[in-house]
C-alpha positions as CSV (number, residue, x, y, z in Angstrom):
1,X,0.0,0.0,0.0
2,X,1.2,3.7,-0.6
3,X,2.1,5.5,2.5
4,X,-0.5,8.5,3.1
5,X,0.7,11.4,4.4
6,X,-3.0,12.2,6.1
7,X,-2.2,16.0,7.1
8,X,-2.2,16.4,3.7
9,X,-5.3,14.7,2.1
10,X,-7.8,17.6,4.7
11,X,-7.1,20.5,2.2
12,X,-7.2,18.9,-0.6
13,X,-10.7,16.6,0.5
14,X,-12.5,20.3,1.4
15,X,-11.5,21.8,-1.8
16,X,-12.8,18.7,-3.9
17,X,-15.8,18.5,-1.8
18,X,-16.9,22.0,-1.7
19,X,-16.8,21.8,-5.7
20,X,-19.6,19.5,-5.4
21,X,-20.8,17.8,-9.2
22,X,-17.8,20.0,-11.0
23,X,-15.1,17.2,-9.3
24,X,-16.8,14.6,-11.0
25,X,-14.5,13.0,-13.8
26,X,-11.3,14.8,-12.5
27,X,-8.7,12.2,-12.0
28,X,-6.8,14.7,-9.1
29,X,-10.0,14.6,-7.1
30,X,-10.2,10.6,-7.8
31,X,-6.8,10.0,-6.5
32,X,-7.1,12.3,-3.7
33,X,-10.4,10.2,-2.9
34,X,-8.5,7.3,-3.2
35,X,-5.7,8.1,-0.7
36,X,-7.9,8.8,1.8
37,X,-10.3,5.4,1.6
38,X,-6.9,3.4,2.1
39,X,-5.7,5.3,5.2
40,X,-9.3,4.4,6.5
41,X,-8.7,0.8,5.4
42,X,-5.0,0.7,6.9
43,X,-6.4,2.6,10.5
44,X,-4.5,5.4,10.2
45,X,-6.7,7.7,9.8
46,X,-10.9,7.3,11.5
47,X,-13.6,9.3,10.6
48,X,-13.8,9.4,15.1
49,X,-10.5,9.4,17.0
50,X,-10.2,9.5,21.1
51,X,-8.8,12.8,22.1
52,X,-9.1,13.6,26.0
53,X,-9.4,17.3,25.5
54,X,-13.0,16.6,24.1
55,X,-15.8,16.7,26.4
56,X,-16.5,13.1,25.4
57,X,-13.1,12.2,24.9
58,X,-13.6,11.8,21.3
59,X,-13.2,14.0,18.7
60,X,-15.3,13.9,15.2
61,X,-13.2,14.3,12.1
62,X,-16.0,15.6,9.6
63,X,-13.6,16.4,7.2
64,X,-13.1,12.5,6.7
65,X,-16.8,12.3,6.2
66,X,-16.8,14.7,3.7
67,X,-14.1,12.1,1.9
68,X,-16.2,9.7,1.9
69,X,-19.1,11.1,0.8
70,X,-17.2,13.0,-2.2
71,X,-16.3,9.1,-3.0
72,X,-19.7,8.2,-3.3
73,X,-20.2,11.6,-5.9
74,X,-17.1,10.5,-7.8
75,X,-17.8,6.7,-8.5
76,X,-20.3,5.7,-11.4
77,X,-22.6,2.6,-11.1
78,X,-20.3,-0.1,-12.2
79,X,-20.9,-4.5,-11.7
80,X,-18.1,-6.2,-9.6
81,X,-17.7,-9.6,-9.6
82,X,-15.8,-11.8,-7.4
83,X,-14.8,-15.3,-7.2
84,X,-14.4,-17.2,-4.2
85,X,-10.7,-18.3,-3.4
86,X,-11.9,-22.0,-2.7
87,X,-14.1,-22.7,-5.4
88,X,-16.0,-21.6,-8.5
89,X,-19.3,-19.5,-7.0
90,X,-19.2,-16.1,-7.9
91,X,-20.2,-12.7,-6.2
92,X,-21.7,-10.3,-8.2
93,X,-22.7,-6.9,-7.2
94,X,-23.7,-3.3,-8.1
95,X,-21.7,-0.5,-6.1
96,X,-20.1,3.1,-7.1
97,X,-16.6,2.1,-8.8
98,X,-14.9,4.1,-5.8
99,X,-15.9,1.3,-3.5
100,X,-14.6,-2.0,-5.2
101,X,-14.4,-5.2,-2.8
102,X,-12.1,-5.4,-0.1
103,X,-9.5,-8.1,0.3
104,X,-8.1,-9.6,2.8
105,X,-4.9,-11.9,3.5
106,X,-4.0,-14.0,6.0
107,X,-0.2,-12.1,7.1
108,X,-3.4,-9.0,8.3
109,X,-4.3,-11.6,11.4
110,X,-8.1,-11.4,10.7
111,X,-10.3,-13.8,10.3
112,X,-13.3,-13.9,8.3
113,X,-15.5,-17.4,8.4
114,X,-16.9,-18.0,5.1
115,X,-21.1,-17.9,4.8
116,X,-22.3,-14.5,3.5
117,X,-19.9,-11.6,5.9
118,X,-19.2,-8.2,3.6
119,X,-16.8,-5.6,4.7
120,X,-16.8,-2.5,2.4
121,X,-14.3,-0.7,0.7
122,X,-13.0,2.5,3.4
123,X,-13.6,0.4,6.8
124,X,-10.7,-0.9,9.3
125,X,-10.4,-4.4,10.7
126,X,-7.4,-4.8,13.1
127,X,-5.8,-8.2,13.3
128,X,-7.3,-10.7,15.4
129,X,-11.4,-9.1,14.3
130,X,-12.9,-12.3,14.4
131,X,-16.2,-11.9,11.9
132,X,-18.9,-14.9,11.9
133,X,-21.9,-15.3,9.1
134,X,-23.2,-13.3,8.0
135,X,-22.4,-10.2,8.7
136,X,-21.6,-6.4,7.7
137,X,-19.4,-4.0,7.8
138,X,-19.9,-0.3,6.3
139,X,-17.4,2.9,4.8
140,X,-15.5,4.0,7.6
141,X,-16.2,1.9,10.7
142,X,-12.8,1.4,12.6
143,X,-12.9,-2.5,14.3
144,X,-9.8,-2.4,16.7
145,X,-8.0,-5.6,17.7
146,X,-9.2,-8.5,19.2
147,X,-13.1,-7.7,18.5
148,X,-15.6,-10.5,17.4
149,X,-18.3,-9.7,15.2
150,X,-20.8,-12.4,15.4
151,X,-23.7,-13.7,13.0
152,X,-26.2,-11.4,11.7
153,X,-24.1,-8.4,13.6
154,X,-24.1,-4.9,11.7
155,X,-21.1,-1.9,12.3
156,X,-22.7,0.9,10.4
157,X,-20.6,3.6,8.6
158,X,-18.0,5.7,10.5
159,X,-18.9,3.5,14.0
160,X,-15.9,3.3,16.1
161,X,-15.3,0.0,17.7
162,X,-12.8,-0.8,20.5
163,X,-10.4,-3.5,21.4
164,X,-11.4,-6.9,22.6
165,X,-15.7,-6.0,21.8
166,X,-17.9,-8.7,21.7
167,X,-21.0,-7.8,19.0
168,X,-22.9,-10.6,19.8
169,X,-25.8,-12.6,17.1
170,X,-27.7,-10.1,15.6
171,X,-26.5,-6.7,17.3
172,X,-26.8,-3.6,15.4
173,X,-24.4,-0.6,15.8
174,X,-25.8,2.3,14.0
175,X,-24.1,4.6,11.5
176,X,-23.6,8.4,10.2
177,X,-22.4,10.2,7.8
178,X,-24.6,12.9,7.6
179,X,-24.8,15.2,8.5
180,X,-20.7,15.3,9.3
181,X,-20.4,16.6,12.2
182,X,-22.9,14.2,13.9
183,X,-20.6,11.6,16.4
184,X,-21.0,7.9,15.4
185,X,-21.8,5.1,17.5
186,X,-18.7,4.4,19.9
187,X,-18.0,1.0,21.8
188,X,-15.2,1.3,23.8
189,X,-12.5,-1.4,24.5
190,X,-13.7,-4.7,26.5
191,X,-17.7,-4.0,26.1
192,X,-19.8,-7.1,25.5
193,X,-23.0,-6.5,23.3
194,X,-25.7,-8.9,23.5
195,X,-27.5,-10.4,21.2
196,X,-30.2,-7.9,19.5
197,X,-29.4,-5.1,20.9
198,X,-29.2,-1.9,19.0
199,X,-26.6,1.2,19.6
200,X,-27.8,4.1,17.4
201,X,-27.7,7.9,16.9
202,X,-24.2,9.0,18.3
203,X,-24.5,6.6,22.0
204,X,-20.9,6.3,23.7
205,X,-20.7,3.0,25.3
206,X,-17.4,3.1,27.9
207,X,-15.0,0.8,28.4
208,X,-15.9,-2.4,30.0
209,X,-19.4,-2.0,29.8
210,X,-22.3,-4.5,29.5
211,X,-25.6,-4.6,27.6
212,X,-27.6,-7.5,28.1
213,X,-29.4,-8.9,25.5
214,X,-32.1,-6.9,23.9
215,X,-31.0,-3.5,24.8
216,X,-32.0,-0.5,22.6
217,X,-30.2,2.7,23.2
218,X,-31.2,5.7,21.0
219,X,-30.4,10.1,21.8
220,X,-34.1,10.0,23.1
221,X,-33.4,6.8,25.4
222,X,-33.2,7.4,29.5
223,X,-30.8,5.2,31.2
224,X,-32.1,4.7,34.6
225,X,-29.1,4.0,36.7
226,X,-30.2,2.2,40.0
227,X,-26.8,1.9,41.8
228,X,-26.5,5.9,41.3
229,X,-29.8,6.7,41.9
230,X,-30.0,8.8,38.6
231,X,-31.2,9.1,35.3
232,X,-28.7,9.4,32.4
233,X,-30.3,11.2,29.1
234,X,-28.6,12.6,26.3
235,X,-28.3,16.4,26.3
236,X,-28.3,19.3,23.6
237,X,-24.5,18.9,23.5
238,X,-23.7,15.6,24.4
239,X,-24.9,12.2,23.5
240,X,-26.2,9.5,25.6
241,X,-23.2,7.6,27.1
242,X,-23.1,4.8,29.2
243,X,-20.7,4.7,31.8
244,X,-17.8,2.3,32.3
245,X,-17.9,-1.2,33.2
246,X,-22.2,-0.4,33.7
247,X,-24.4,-3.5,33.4
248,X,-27.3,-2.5,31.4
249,X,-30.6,-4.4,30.6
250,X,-33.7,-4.3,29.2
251,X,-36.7,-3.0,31.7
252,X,-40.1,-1.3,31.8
253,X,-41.3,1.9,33.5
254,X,-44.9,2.6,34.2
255,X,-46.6,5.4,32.2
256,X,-47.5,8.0,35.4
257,X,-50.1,9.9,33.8
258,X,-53.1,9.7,31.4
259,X,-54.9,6.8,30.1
260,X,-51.4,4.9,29.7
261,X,-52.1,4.7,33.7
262,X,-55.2,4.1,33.8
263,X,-54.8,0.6,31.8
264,X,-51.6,-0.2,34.0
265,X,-49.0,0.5,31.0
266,X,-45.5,0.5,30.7
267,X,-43.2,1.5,28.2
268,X,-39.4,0.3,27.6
269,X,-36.2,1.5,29.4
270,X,-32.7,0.6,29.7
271,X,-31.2,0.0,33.1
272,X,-28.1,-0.3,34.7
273,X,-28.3,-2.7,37.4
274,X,-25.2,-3.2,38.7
275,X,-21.4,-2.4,37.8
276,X,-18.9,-5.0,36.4
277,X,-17.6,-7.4,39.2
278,X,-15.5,-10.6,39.6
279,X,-19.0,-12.9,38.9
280,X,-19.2,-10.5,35.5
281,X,-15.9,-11.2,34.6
282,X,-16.0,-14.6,35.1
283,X,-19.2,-15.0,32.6
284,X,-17.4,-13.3,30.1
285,X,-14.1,-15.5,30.3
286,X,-15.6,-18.0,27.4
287,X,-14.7,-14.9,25.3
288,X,-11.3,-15.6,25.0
289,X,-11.7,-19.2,23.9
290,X,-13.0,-18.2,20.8
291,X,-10.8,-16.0,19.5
């Protein structure tokens, strides 16, 4: 791969972008394009980097959105075809040209089980991402080290996962590109996600933490935190985020006024019922036997 100079590629990105439809068909702006989808592949540069100054301790790079977006202005329909290494099927697909298939090899540690998984062009998998059937993987999601992405799992584009996640059967991580300056979906390192759950619209989950399965967490979505005796919620500035090493499941609240009382209704809520201890750990050991 070419090394990217990525202090660079932010200049030239805004000045393509802002041209809108007149870049189309210039081979600079293609290139430039180019550069920047294969320092999102290689993980050297994220559309979402960690940055303590921040008040979430990330930092958005909408400039790298921008990029990708100008990629999907600059590609033209186009039919790829691929054949499988270990046999004579073939995988046909329609996509813009500026997102062919993305290969892997066996010296990048990570390991994709065959039955159905895509990974598109732009997104980073770390060695030792573990990815089971079938699942998905969009434009500038960045997968660190030691994650396993299990069946039926989805990392949406520009989500930011961290080291040693579990995405467990049919968990769904939601994804942004517009508009830019929106925060994707974070998971930070050592967070187990059950199965079905669903991480959407900017939520930070922290290191360590713990969502049982069937959690949905949305910007609208009160956490109510029972150890703490508090109520976490999203503000105008921040998004929802779920503290560190929190163990969050799925409960019910009673609707307090109006006929929703009257008929003894309840509506969903997340909870955090405990924080990670020893017992936690010890039911997320089988982790590392199947890495």
């Amino acid at each position: 791969m070419t090394h990217v100079d990525v202090h660079s590629l932010e200049p030239k990105i805004e000045h393509y972008f802002a041209q809108g439809a007149a870049a189309v068909g210039d081979n600079d702006a293609l290139y430039t394009f180019e550069l920047l989808r294969e320092a999102l592949e290689l993980g050297t540069l994220r559309s979402a980097e960690p940055d303590p100054t921040a008040p979430t301790g990330w930092r958005v790079n909408a400039w790298v959105k921008r990029g990708i977006l100008l990629g999907f202005r600059l590609g033209a329909l186009e039919q790829m075809d691929g054949h499988h290494p270990l046999g004579s099927s073939m995988l046909s697909f329609v996509d813009k040209a500026t997102y062919p298939i993305q290969r892997f090899r066996p010296e990048g540690g990570v390991r994709i089980v065959p039955g159905g998984s895509s990974v598109r062009a732009g997104a980073h998998l770390a060695r030792g991402v573990v990815m089971m059937p079938p699942a998905y993987v969009n434009v500038g999601a960045f997968i660190d080290e030691g994650t396993m992405i299990d069946s039926h799992a989805l990392v949406g584009s520009c989500a930011q996962i961290g080291k040693r996640v579990h995405l467990s059967a049919s968990a769904q991580i939601g994804g942004v590109l517009e508009p830019v300056n929106a925060s994707p979906v974070i998971i930070e390192d050592d967070a187990l996600v059950g199965g079905n759950t669903g991480v959407y619209e900017g939520t930070i989950v922290r290191a360590k933490a713990v969502l049982a399965a069937g959690v949905i967490l949305t910007r609208g979505t009160p956490v109510y935190d029972l150890p703490n005796n508090t109520v976490i919620k999203a503000t105008a500035d921040t998004p929802l985020i779920i503290p560190a090493g929190a163990v969050v499941v799925a409960g019910s609240r009673a609707i307090q006024h109006g006929p929703g009382k009257e008929l003894g209704l309840s509506v969903y809520t997340p909870i955090i019922v405990k924080y990670r201890d020893e017992k936690t750990e010890l039911s997320t050991a089988l982790e590392d036997l199947l890495r």
